[in-house]
C-alpha positions in Angstrom: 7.7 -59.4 272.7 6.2 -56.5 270.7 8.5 -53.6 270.9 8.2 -50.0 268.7 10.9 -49.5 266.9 12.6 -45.7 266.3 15.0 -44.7 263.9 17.0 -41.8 264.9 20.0 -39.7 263.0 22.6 -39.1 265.4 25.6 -36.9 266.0 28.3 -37.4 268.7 32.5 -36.9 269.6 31.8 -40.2 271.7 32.1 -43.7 270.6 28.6 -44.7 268.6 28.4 -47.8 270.7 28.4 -46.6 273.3 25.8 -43.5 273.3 23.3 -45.5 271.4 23.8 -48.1 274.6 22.8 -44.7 276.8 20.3 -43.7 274.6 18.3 -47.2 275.2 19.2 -47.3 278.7 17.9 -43.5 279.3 14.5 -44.2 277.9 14.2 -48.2 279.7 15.4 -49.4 282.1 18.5 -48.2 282.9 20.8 -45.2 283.8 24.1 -43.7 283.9 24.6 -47.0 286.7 23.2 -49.5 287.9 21.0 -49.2 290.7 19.7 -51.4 293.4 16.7 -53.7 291.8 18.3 -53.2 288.6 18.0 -56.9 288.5 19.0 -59.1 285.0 15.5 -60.4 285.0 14.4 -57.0 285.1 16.4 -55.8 282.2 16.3 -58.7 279.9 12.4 -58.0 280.4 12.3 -54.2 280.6 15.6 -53.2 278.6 15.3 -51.4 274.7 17.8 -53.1 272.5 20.0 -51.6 270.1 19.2 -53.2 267.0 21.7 -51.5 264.2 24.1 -48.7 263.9 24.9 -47.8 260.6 28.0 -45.2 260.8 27.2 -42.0 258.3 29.9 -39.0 257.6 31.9 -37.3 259.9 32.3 -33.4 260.7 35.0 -31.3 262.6 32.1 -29.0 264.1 28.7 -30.1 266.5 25.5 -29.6 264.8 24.6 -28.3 268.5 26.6 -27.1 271.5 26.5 -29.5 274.7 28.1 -27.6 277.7 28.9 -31.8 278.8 30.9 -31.9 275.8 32.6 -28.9 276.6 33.4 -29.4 280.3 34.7 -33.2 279.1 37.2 -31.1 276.6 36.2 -33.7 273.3 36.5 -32.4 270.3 35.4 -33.7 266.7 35.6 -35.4 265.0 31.6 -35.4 265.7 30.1 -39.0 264.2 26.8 -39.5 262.5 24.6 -42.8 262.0 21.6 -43.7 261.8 20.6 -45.9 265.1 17.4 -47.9 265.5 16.3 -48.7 269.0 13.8 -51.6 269.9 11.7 -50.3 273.3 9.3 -53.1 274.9 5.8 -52.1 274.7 5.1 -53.3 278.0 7.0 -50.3 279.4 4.6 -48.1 278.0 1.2 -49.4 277.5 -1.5 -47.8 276.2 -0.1 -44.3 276.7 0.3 -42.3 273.8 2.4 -39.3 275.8 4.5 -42.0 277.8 5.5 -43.3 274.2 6.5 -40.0 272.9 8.4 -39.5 276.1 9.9 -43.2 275.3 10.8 -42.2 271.7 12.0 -39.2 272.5 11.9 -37.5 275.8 15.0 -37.2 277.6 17.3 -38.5 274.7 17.6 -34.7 273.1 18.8 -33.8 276.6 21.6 -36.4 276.9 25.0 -34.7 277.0 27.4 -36.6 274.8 24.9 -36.2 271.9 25.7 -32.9 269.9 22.7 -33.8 267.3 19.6 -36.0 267.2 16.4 -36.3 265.0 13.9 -39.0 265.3 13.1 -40.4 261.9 10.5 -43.1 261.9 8.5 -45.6 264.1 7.4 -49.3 263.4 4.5 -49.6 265.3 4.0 -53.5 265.9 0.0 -54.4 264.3 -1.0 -55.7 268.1 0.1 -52.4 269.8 -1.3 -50.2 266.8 -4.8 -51.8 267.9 -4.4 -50.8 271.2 -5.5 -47.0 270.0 -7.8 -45.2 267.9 -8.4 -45.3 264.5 -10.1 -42.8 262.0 -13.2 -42.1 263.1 -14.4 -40.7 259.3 -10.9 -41.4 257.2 -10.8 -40.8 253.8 -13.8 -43.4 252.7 -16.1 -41.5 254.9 -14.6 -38.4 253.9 -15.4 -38.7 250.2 -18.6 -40.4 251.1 -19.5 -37.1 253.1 -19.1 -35.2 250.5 -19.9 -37.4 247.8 -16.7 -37.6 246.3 -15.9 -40.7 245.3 -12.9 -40.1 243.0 -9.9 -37.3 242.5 -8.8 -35.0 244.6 -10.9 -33.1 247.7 -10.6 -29.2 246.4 -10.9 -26.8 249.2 -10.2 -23.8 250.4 -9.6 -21.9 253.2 -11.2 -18.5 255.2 -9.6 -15.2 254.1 -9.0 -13.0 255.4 -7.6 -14.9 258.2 -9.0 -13.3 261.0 -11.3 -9.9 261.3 -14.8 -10.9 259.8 -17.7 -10.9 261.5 -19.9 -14.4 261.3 -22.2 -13.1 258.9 -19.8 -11.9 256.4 -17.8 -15.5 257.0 -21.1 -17.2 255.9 -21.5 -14.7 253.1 -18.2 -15.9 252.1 -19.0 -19.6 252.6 -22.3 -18.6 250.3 -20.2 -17.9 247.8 -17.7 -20.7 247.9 -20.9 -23.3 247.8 -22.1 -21.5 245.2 -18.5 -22.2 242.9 -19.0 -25.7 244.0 -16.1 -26.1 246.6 -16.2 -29.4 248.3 -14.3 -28.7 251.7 -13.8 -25.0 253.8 -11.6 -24.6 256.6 -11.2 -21.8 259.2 -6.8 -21.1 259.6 -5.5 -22.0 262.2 -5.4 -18.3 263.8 -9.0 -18.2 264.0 -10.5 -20.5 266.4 -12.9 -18.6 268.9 -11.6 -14.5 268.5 -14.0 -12.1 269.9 -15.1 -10.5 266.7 -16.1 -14.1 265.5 -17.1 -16.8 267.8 -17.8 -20.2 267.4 -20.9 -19.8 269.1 -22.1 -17.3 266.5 -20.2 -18.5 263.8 -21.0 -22.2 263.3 -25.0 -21.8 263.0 -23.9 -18.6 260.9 -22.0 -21.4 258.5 -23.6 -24.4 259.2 -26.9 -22.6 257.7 -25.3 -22.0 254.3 -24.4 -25.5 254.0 -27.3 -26.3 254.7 -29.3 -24.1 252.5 -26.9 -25.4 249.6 -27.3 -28.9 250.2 -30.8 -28.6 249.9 -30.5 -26.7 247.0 -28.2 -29.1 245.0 -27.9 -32.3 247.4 -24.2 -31.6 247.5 -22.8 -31.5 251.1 -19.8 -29.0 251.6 -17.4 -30.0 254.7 -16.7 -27.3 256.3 -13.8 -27.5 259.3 -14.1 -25.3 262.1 -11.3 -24.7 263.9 -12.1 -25.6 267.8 -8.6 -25.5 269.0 -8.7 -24.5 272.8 -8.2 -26.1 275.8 -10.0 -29.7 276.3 -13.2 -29.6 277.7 -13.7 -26.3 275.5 -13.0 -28.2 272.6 -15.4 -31.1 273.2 -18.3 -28.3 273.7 -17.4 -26.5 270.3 -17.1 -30.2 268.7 -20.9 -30.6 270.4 -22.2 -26.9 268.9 -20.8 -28.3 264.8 -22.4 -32.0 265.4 -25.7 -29.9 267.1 -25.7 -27.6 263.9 -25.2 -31.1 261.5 -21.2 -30.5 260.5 -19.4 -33.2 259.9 -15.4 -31.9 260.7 -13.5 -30.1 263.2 -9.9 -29.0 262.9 -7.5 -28.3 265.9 -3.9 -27.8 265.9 -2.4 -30.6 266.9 1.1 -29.1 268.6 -0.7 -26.7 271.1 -3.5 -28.8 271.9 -0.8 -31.9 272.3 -1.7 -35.7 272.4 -3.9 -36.1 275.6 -6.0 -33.0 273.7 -6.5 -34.8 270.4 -7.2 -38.4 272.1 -9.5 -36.8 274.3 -11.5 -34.7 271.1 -11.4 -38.3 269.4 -13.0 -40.7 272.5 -15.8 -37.2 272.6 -16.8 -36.6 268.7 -17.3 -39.2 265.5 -16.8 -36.2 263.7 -13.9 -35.8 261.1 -11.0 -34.4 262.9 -8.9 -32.3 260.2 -5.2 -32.0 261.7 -3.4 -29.1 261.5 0.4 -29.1 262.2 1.2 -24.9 262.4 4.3 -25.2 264.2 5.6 -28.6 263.2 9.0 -26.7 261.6 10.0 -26.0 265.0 10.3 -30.0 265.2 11.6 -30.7 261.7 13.7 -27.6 260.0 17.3 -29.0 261.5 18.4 -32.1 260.3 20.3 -33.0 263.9 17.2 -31.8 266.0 13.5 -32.8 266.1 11.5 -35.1 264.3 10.7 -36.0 260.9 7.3 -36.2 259.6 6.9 -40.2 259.8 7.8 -40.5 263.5 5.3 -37.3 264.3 2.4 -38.2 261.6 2.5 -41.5 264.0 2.4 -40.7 267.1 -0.8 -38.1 266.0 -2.3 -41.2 264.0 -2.1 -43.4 267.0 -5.0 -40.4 268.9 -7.7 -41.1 265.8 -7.5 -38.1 263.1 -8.3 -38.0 259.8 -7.2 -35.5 257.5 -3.1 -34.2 258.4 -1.5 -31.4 257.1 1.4 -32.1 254.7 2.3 -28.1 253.3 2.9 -28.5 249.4 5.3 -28.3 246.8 6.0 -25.5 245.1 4.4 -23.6 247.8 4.9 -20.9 250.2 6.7 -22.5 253.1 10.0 -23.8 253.2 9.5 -27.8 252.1 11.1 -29.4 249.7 9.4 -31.5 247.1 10.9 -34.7 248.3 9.6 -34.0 252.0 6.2 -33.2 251.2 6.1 -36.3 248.6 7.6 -38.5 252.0 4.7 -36.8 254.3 2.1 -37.3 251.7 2.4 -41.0 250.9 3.3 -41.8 254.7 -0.7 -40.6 255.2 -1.7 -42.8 252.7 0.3 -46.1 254.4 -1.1 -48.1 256.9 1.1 -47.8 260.4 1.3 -51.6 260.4 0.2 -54.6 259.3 -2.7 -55.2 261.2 -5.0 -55.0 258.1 -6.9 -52.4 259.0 -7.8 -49.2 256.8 -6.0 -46.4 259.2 -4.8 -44.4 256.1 -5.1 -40.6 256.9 -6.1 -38.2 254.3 -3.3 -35.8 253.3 -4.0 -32.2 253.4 -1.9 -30.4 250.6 -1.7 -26.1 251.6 0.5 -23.2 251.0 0.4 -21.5 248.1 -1.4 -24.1 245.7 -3.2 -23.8 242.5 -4.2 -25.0 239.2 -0.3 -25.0 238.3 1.3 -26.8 241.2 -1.5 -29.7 241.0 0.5 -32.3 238.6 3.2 -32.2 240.8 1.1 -33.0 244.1 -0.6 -36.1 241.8 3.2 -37.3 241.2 4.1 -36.9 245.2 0.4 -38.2 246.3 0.2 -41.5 243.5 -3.2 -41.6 244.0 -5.5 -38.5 244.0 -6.9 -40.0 247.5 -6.1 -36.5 249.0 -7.3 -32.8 250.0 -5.8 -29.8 247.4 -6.8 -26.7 249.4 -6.0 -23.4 247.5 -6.6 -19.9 249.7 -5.6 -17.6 246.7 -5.0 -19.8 244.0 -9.3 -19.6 244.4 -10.2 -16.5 246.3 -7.7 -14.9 243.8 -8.7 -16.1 241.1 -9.2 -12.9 238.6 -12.6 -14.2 237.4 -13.6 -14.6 241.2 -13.9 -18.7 243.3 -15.7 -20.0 241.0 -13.4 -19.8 238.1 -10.5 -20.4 240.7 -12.6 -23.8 241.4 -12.9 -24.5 238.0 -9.5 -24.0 236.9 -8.7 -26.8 239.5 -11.5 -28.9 238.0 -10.0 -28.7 234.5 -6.4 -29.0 235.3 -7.6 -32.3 237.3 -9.5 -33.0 233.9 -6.3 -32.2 231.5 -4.0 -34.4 233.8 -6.4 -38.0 233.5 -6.2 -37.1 230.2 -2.5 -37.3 229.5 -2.5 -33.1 228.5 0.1 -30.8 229.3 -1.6 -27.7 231.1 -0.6 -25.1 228.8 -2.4 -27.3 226.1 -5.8 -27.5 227.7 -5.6 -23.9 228.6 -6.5 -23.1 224.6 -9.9 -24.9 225.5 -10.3 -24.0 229.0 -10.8 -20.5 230.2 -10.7 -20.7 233.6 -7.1 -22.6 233.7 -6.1 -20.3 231.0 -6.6 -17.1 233.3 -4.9 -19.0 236.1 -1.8 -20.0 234.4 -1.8 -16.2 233.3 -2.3 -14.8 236.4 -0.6 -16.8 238.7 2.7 -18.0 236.7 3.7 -20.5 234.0 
């Protein structure tokens, strides 16, 4: 029987057996009883299976109140372990918001549990096919832009929000113009009043143009069409209309019905923003952790998925962006099929921070988008592009960057300016 496996951390007073026995009855077939028609048949069929608990350390204090754990009058010591749970697929079918609610759901609500994160999902190769893939991925990404090897460099629209469509596309002149090869709108700017898509994109869209005529490059430019779903499907119509090849939406606030429903509608590239995903991850006893969630948002179709960056501006470690980065760049099963996403590295990048994100990506099969480590840049974008260009150059060729600088101007003012 194919079954999706979750991985969960979990904290609570009460025997581990016993919660993680709740935990699968909660989200199957079971409840806090037995209730009429709660047949054997019917369980041995429709019951998720506790496959492993593997105990973890002990504290005096709960990671999270439970006013059940408090009207019970336990106290600690609160147990932790990690706790993988098999649920039948047949429960859930093709339903990518009934599996969330499988995986996840009702089990943060369960009162004996004082802490609980999902960690990861095995999705089984059948039940992976049952959904979308990438439309574009990262082979059609790189052959839209004509980028065959090393990283995607991009940038993204600043100021965030306040310009008017024809000082955006005087900005995205310029950017083509340094040779950028991907632009994205931020996630705060969608369709704001001063700036609307319907002005906007043809404002854009006939820069890139101009360019690729002008130098048979093709810049990718994401616009940011996050709204409500049948809103979004006509802005993804205006960029396919005005020949653009990606869309970006943020994936949290537009959910997973949203982002299947954009996917079924457009064959354009959907770019993936996460904004709000710390809300889900930043405790260690409550949320999710980037492999369960980067699943669950593969499973609708996108292409390109937000993974922050190291050394950046947000509050990652290194060895959670390195685990979000090369979980885009692994299949979800082993059905054989390319479904790699491409990671989006953001936050504070430049010139400097780019031999790190080559060690955490392995391959340079990703998208290194710098807001002021270009726009910044003291010699203007186009040094800040080439400073990328030449660090990426100095790195194939085995050269510490403060080496290279002697030869290279552009990475020289960038280590100055921005920090050793």
């Amino acid at each position: 029987m194919d079954r999706v496996i979750a991985e969960y951390l979990l904290e609570t007073p009460f025997p581990l057996e016993d919660v993680a026995a709740m935990m699968a009855g909660e989200q199957s077939s079971g409840t806090f009883v037995r209730v009429a028609g709660e047949t054997d048949e019917l369980r041995a069929r429709a019951a998720a299976r506790v496959l492993s608990i593997v105990p973890e350390d002990s504290v005096e204090q709960p990671a999270l109140a439970s006013a059940y754990v408090e009207r019970k009058d336990v106290s600690g010591p609160f147990r932790r372990a990690r706790v993988r749970i098999a649920y039948p697929t047949s429960n859930i079918g093709r339903n990518l918001p009934t599996l969330a609610a499988t995986v996840s759901g009702n089990l943060y609500d369960i009162g004996e549990i004082t802490g609980l994160k999902l960690l990861s999902l095995e999705i089984p190769a059948a039940y992976r096919a049952r959904y979308a893939l990438p439309a574009v991925g990262i082979k059609g990404t790189r052959d839209s832009l004509g980028v065959p090897d090393g990283p995607i460099f991009g940038t993204i629209i600043k100021p965030n929000v306040g310009m008017r469509p024809e000082e955006i596309a005087a900005l995205v002149d310029q950017l083509c113009a340094a040779g950028v090869d991907f632009i994205k709108d931020d996630e705060v700017c969608a369709n704001p009043d001063i700036a609307p898509l319907a002005e906007r994109v043809p404002a854009v869209m006939a820069v890139i143009r101009k360019w690729q005529d002008r130098t048979g490059r093709r810049v990718m430019m994401a616009f940011n069409i996050t709204d409500e779903t049948d809103a979004m499907r006509r802005h993804a119509d205006l960029v396919a209309a005005e020949e653009g090849s990606c869309v970006m939406a943020s994936l949290n606030w537009c959910g997973l019905s949203g982002m299947e429903t954009l996917r079924a509608h457009t064959p354009l590239a959907i770019h993936a923003h996460r904004n709000g995903f710390g809300a889900m991850s930043r405790h260690p006893l409550l949320g999710m952790s980037f492999p369960a969630y980067g699943a669950l948002y593969r499973l609708a179709g996108i292409d390109h998925m937000h993974v922050h960056g190291i050394g950046g501006k947000f509050v990652d470690f290194a060895d959670e962006v390195t685990e979000a980065a090369r979980a885009c760049l692994q299949p979800l099963s082993a059905s054989g099929v390319d479904d790699r996403v491409m990671p989006a590295f953001s936050s504070g990048q430049w010139a400097g921070t780019l031999p790190h994100t080559l060690e955490a990506a392995e391959l340079p099969d990703f998208m290194f988008m710098c807001g002021g480590g270009i726009l910044a840049h003291p010699d203007g974008p186009d040094a800040g592009i080439r400073s990328l260009r030449e660090a990426y150059d100095a790195i194939r060729a085995g050269n510490p960057l403060d080496q290279a600088a002697l030869t290279r101007p552009a990475l020289a003012e960038a280590l100055r300016f921005f920090g050793p």
